[in-house]
GUROGU-563391 format. One line per field, with one value per residue: residue number from 0; residue in three letters; x, z, y of N, C-alpha, C in turn. Coordinates in pm, whole numbers, plus 50000, padded with zeros to 5 digits. Atoms other than C-alpha are relative to their C-alpha. Layout:
! residues N
i: (NUM_...)
aa: (ALA_...)
n_east: (X_...)
n_up: (Z_...)
n_north: (Y_...)
ca_east: (X_...)
ca_up: (Z_...)
ca_north: (Y_...)
c_east: (X_...)
c_up: (Z_...)
c_north: (Y_...)
***
This chain:
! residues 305
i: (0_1_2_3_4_5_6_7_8_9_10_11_12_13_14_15_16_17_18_19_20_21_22_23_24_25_26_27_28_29_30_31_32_33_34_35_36_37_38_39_40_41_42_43_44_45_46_47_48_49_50_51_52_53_54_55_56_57_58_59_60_61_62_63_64_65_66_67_68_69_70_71_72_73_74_75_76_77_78_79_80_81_82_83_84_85_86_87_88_89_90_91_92_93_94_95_96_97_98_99_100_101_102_103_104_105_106_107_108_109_110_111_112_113_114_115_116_117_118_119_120_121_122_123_124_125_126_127_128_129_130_131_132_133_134_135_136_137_138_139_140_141_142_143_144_145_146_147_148_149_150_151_152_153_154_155_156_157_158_159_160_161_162_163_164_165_166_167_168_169_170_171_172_173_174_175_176_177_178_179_180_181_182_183_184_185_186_187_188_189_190_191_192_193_194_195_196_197_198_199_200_201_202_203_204_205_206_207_208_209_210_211_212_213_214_215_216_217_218_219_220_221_222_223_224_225_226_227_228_229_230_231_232_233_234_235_236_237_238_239_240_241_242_243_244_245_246_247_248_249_250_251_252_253_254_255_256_257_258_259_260_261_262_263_264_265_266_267_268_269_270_271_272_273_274_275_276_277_278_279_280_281_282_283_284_285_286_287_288_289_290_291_292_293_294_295_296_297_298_299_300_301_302_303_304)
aa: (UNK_UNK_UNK_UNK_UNK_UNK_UNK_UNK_UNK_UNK_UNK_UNK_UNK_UNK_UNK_UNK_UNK_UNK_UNK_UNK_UNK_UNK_UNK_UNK_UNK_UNK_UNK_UNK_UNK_UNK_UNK_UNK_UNK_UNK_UNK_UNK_UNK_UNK_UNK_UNK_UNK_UNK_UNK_UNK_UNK_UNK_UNK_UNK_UNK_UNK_UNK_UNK_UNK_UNK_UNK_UNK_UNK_UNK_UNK_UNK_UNK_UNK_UNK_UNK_UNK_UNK_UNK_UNK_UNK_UNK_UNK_UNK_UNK_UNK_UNK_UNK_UNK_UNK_UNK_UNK_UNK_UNK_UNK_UNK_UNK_UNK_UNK_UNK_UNK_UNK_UNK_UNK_UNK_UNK_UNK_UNK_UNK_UNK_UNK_UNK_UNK_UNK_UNK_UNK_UNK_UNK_UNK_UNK_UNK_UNK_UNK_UNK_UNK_UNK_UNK_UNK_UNK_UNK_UNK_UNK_UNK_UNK_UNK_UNK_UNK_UNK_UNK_UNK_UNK_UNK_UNK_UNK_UNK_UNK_UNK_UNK_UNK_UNK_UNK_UNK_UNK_UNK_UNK_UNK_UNK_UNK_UNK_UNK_UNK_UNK_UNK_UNK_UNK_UNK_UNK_UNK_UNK_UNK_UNK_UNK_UNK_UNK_UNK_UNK_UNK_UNK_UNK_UNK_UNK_UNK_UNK_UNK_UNK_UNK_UNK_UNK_UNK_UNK_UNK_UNK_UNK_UNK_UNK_UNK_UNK_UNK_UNK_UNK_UNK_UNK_UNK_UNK_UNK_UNK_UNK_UNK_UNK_UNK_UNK_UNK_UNK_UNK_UNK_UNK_UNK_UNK_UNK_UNK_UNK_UNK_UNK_UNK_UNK_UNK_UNK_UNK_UNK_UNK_UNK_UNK_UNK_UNK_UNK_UNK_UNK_UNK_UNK_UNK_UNK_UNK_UNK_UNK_UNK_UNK_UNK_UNK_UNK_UNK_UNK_UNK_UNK_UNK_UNK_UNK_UNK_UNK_UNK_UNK_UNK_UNK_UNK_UNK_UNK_UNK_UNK_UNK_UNK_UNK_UNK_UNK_UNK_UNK_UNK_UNK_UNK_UNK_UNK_UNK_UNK_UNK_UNK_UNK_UNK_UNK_UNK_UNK_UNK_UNK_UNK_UNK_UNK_UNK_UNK_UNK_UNK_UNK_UNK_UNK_UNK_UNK_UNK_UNK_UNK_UNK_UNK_UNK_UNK_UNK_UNK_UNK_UNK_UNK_UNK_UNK_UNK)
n_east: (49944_50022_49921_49924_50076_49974_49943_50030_49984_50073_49990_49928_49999_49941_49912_50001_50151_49956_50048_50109_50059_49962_50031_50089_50111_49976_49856_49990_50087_49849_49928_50089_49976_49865_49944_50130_49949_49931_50089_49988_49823_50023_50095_49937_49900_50114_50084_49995_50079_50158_50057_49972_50151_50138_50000_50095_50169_50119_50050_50088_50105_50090_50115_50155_49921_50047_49859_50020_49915_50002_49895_50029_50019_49968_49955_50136_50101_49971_50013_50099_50075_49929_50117_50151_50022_49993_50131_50128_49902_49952_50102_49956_50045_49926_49933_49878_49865_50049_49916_50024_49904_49976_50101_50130_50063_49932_49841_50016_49971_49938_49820_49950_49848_49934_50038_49924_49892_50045_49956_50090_50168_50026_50078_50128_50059_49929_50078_50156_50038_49959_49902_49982_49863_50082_50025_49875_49974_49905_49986_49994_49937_49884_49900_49969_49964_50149_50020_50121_49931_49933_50037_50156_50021_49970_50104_50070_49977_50016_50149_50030_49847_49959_50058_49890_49991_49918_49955_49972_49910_49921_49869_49911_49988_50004_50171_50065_50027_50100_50029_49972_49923_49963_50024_49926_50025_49859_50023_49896_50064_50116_50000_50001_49910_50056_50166_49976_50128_49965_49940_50006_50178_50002_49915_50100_50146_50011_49971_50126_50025_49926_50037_50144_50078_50018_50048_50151_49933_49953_50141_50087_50108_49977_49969_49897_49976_50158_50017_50160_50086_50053_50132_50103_50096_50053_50041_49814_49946_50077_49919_49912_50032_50041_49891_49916_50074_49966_49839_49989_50069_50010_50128_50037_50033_50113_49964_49974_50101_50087_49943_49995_50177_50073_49897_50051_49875_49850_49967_49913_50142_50079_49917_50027_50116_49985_49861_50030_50150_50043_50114_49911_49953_49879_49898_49955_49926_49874_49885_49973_49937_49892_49989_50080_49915_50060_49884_50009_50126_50062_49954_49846_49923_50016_50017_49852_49852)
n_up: (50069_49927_49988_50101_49945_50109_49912_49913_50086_50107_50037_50101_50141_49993_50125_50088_50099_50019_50137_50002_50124_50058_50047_50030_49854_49932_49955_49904_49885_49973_49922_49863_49903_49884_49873_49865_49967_49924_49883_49878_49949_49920_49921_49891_49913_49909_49936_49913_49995_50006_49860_49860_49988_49978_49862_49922_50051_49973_49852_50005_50045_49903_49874_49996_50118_50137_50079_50106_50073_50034_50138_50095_50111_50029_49898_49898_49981_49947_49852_49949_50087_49882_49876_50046_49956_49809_49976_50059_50060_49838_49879_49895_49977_50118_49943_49938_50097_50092_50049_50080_50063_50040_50122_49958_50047_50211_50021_50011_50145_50082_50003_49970_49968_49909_49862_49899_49951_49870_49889_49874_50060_49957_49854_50034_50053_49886_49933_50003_49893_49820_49940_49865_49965_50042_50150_50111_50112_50083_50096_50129_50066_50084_49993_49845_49948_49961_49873_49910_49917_49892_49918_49950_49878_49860_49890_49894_49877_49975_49960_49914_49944_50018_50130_50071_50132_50108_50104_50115_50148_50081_49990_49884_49875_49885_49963_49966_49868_49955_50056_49948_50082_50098_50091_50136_50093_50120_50123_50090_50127_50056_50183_50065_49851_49945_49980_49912_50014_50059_49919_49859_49940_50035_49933_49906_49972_49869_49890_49882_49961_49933_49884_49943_49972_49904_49835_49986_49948_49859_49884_49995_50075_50072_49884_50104_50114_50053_49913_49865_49957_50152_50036_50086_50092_50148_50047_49984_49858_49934_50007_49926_49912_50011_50021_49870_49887_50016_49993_49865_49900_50094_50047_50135_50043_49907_49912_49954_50059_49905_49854_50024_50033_49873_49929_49992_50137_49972_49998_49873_49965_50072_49971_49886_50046_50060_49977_49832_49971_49927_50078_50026_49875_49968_50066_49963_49839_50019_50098_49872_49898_50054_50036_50148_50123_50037_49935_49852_50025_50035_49890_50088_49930_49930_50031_50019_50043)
n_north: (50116_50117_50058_50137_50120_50107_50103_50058_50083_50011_49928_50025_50097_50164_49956_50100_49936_49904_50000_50069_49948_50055_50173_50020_49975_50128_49932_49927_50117_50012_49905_49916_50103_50052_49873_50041_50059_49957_49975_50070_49986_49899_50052_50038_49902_49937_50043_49975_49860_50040_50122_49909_49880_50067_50029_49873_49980_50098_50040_49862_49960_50071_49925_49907_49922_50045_49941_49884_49990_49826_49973_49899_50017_50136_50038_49976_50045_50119_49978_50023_50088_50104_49952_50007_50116_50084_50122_50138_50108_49994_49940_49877_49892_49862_49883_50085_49997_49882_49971_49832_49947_49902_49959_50065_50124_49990_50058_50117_49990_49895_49963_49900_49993_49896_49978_50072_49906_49923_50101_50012_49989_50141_49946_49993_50151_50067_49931_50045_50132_49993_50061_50031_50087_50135_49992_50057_49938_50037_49914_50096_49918_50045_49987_49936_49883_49955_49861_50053_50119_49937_49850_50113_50030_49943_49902_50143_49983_49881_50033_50104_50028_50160_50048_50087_49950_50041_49910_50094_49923_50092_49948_49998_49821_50004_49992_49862_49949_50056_50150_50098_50126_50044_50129_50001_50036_49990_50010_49958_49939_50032_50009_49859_49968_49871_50066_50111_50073_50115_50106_49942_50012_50182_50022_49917_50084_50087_49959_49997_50177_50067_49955_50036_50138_50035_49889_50085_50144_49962_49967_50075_49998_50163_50069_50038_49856_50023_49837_50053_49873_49911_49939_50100_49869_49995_50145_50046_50015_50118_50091_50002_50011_50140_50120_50010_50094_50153_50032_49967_50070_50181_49991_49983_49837_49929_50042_49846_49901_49959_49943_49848_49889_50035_49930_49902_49973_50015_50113_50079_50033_50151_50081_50030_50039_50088_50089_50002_50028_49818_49901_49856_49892_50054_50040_49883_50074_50095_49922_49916_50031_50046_49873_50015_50052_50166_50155_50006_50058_50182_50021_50054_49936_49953_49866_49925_50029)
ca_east: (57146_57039_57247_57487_57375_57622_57794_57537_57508_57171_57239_57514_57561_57546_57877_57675_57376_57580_57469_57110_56954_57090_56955_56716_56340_56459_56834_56659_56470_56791_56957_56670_56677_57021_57066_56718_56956_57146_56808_56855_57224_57086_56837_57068_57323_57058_56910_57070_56962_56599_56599_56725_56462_56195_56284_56235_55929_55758_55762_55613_55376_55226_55173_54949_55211_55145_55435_55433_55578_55703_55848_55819_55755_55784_55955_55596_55379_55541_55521_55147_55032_55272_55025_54709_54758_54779_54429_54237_54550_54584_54274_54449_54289_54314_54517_54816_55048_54999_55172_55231_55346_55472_55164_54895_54683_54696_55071_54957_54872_54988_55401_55430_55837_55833_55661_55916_56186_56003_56220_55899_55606_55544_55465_55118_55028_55287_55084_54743_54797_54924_55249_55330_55662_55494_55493_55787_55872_56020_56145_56186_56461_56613_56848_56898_56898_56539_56426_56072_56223_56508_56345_56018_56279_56399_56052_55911_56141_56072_55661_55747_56111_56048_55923_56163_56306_56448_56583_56557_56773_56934_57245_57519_57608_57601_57252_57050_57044_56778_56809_56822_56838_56964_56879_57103_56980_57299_57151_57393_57325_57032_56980_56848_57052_56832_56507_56500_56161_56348_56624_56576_56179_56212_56416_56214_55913_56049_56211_55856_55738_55969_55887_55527_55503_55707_55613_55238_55428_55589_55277_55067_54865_55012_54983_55223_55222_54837_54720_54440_54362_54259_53917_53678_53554_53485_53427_53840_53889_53606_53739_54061_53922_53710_54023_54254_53967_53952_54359_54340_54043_54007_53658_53504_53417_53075_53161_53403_53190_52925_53200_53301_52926_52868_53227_53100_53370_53701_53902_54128_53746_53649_53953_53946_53589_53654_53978_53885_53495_53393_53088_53202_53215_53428_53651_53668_53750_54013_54212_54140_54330_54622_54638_54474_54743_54609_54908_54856_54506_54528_54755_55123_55257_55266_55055_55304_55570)
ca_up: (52068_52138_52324_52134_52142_51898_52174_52321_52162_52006_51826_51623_51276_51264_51028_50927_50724_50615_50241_50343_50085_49833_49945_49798_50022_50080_50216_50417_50566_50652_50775_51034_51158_51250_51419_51635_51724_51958_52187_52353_52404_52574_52777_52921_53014_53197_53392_53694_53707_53629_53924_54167_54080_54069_54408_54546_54373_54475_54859_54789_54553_54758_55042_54842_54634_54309_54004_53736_53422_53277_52949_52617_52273_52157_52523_52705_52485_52549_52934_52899_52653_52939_53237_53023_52979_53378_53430_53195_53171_53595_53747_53895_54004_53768_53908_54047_53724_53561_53245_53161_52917_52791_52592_52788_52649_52238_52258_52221_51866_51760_51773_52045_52066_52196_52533_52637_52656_52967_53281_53505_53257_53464_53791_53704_53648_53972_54189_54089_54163_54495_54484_54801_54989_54882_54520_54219_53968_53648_53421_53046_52814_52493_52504_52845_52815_52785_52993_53087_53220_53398_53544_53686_53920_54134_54187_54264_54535_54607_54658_54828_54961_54987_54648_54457_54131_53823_53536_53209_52889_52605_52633_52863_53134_53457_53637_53644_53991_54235_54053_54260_54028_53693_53377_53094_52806_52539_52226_52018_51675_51513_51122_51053_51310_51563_51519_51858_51742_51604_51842_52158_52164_52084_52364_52590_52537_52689_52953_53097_52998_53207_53505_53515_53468_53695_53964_53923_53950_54270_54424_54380_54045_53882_53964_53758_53435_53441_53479_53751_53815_53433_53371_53184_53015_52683_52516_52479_52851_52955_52754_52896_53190_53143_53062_53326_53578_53411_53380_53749_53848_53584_53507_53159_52979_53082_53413_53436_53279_53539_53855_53710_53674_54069_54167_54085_53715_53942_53841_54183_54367_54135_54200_54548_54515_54360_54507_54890_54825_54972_54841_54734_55058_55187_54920_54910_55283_55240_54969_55220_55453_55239_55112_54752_54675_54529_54599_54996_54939_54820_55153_54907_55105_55421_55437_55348_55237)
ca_north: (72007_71650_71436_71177_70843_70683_70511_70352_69957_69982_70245_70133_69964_69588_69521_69205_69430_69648_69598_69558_69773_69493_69173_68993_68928_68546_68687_68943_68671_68526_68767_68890_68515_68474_68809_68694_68436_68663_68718_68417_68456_68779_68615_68385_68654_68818_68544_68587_68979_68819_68535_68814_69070_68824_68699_69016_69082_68763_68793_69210_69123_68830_69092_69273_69494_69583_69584_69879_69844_70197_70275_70455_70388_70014_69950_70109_69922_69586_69661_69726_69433_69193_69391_69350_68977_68867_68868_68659_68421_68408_68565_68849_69134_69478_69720_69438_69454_69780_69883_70271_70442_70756_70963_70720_70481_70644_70591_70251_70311_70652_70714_70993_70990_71355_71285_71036_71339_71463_71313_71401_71322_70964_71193_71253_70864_70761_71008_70919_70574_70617_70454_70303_70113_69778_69835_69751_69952_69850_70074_69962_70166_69956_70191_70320_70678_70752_71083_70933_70626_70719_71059_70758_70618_70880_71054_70654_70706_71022_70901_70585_70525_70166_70106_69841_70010_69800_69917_69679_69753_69642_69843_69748_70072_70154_70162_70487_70684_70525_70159_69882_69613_69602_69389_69405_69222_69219_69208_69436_69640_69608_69499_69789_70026_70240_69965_69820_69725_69439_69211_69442_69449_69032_69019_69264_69063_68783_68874_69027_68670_68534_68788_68754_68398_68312_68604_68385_68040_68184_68285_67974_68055_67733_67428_67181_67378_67405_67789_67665_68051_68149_68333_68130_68447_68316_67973_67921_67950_67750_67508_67489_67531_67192_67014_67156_67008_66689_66640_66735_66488_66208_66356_66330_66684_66687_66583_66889_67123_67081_67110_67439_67587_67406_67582_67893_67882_67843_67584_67543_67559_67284_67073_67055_66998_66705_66530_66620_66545_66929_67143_67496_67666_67404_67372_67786_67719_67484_67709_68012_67879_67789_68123_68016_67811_67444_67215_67316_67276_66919_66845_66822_67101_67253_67614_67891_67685)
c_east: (49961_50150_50051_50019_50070_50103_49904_49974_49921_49948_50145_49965_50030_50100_49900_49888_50036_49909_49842_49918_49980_49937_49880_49891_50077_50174_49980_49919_50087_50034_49950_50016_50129_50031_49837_50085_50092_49890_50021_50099_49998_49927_50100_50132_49919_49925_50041_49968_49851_49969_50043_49944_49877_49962_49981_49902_49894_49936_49889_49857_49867_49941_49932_50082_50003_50177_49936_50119_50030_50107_49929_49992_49957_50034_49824_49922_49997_49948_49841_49921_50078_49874_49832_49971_49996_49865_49900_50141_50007_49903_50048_49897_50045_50047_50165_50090_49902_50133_49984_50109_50016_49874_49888_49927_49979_50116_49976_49957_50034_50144_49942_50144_49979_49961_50126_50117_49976_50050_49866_49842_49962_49945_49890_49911_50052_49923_49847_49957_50035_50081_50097_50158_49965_50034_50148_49978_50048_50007_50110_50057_50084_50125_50041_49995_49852_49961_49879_50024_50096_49942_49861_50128_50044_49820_49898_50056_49970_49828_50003_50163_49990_49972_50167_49989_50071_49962_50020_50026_50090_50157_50102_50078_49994_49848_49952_49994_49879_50000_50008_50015_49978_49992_50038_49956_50083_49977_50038_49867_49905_50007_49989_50032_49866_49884_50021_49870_50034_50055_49955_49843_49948_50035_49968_49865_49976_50078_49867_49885_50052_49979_49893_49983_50104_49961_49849_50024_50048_49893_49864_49924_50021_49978_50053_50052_49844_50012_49840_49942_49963_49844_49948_49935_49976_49997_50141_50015_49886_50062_50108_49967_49974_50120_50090_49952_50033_50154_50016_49931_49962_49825_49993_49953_49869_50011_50043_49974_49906_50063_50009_49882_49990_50150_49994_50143_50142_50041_50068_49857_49984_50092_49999_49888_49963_50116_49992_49820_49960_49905_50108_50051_50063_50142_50068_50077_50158_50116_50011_50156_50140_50034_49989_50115_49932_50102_49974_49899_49981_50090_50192_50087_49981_49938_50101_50109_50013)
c_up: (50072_50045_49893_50011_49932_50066_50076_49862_49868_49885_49872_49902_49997_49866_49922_49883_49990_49838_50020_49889_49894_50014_49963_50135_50073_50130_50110_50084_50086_50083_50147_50072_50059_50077_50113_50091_50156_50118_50097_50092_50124_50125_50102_50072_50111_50084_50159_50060_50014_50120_50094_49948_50064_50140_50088_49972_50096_50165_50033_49927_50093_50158_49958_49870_49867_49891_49883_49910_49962_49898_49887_49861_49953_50146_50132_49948_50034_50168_49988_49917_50149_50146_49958_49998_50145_50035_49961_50004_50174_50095_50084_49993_49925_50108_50085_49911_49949_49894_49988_49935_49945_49889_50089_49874_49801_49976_49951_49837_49898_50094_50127_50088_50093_50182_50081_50027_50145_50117_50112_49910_50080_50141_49981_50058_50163_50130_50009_50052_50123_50003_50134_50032_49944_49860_49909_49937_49924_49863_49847_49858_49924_50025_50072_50027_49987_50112_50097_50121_50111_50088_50100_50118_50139_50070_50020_50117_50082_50065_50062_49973_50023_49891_49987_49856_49919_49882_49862_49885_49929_49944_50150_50075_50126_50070_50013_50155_50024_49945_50111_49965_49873_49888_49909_49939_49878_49866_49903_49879_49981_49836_49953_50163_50056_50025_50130_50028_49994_50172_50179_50017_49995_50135_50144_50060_50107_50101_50113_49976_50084_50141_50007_50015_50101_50118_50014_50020_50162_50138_50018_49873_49876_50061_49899_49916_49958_50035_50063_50039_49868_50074_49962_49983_49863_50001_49987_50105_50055_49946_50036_50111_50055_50012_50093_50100_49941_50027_50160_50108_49964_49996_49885_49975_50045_50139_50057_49989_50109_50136_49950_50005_50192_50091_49959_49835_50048_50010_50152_50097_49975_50046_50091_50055_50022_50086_50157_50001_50088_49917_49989_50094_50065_49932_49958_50148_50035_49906_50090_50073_49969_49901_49816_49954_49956_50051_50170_50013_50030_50110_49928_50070_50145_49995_50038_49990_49846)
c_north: (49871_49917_49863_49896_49880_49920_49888_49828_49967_50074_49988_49922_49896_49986_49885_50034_50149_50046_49947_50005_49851_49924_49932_49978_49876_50010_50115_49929_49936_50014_50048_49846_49953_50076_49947_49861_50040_50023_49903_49975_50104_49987_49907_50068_50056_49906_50015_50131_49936_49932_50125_50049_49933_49929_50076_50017_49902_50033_50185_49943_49900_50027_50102_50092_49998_49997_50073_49966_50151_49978_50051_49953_49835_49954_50016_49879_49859_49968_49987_49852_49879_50015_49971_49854_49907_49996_49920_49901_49949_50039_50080_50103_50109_50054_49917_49965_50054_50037_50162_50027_50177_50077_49924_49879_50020_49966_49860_49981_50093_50046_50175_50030_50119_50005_49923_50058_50060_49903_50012_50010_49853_50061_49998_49887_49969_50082_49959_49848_49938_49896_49981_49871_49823_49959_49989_50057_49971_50064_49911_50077_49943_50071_50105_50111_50132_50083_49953_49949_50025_50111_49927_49967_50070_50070_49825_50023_50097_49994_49909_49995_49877_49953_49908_50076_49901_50079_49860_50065_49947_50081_49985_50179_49992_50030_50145_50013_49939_49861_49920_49858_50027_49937_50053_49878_50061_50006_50039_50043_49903_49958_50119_50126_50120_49900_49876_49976_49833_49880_50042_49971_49797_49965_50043_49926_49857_49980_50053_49892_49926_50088_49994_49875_49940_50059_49883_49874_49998_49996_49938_50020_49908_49903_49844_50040_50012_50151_49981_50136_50073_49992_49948_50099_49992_49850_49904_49964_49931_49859_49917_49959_49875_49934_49992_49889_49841_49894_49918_49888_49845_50043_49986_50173_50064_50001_50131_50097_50031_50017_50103_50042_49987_50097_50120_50084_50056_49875_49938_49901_49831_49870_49922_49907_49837_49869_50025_49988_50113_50045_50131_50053_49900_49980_50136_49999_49951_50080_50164_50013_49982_50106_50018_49918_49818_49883_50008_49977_49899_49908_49977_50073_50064_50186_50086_49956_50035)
***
């Protein structure tokens, strides 16, 4: 017999779509926008869970430590589309926010619910990539009682005893064994009850918007609200790119066009470049030293503050 799940929150009947069947398209348009209303209500319940995770996170991942998302269905593939965007948007390195999920990389477009019953199907993946005391875990269960998920963070500990485990979920409860921090996200019934495709995966999404970007704000890969460490891997991000520099130096477009090509297509590089009068290998040099961050770079802060 499966366990009984009709206590947990996202799993119940919203009373306000009760008569959904009924309503016309413009009414169910409606309806889905005022209950999306409650995500942000959820978001700011949860921010203090979020600033204390992320404060731990920052000072691991900036010695090298990677973070793993982990979760299952709708909840996995969020986690890996959040891990897939960090390095053309940030210039991170692959393998330093990884998402996984339940089923592997088809899960991502074919439904395989039954794998995420397995509390030790995540060993495999957590083994192979040699999870180490360094490393963050963050496990990702709308509605908390997910076997994958939960059963990922005792054997994380179990492979690395210093690992950091969180637990993110849109059902209020008590934390799974091995947790160490927490993130309730409140979001309550669903419109249509059981689809925490809907308010919970809305709600999910940005919440690991809100932990990656700032974990990369934290660790120098902003620098006002510019993203000074994007890729310039296509004609978009050069673009950008161009303009960041210019913002940054009071160049014209061609101007910044040709520091990026002479900075070898890094904007911080180019910056420096530019605003301390340095050739590349001095202005690599100079961000070196200041452990890549640009504001210490350009002399605004003290290195490692």
């Amino acid at each position: 017999m499966p366990a009984d799940r009709s206590h947990i929150a996202t799993e119940q009947r919203n009373p306000r779509s009760m008569r959904l069947h009924t309503l016309s398209t413009r009414e169910c348009v409606e309806l889905l926008r005022r209950e999306d209303e409650a995500v942000l209500a959820a978001l700011e319940a949860a921010a203090p869970a979020l600033a204390g995770f992320i404060d731990t996170l920052v000072p691991r991942f900036a010695s090298g430590g990677r973070l793993f998302y982990l979760g299952a269905g709708t909840s996995g593939r969020l986690g890996v589309l959040d891990a897939s965007e960090a390095p053309p948007t940030f210039q991170l390195e692959q393998g330093r926010i990884v998402g996984l999920i339940a089923g592997g990389d088809a899960a991502l477009r074919r439904s395989s619910e039954g794998l995420e019953d397995n509390p030790d199907g995540s060993r495999p993946d957590l083994e192979a990539l040699g999870l180490t005391d360094g490393d963050t875990l963050l496990g990702i269960a709308a509605g908390a009682t997910t076997p994958f998920v939960r059963g990922a963070l005792p054997i994380a500990k179990s492979l690395a005893p210093g690992c950091v485990t969180a637990f993110l979920t849109c059902s209020p409860g008590a934390a799974p064994p091995h947790t160490d921090h927490l993130i309730v996200l409140p979001t309550g019934p669903e419109v249509l009850t059981g689809s925490t495709r809907l308010k919970a995966g809305t709600a999910t999404k940005l919440a690991l918007n809100t932990i990656s970007t700032t974990l990369m704000i934290r660790t120098g890969r902003v620098y006002e609200n510019l993203m000074v460490d994007l890729r310039a891997s296509n004609d978009k991000l050069r673009d950008r790119a161009a303009r960041i520099i210019g913002t940054l130096t009071g160049l014209g477009r061609d101007g910044a066009l040709g520091l990026l090509d002479r900075a070898g297509g890094r904007v911080k590089t180019a910056v420096v470049m530019s605003r301390l009068g340095l050739d590349r290998a001095g202005a690599e040099a100079r961000l070196a030293g200041c452990g890549d961050d640009l504001a210490g770079a350009l002399g605004e802060k003290a290195p490692g503050a």
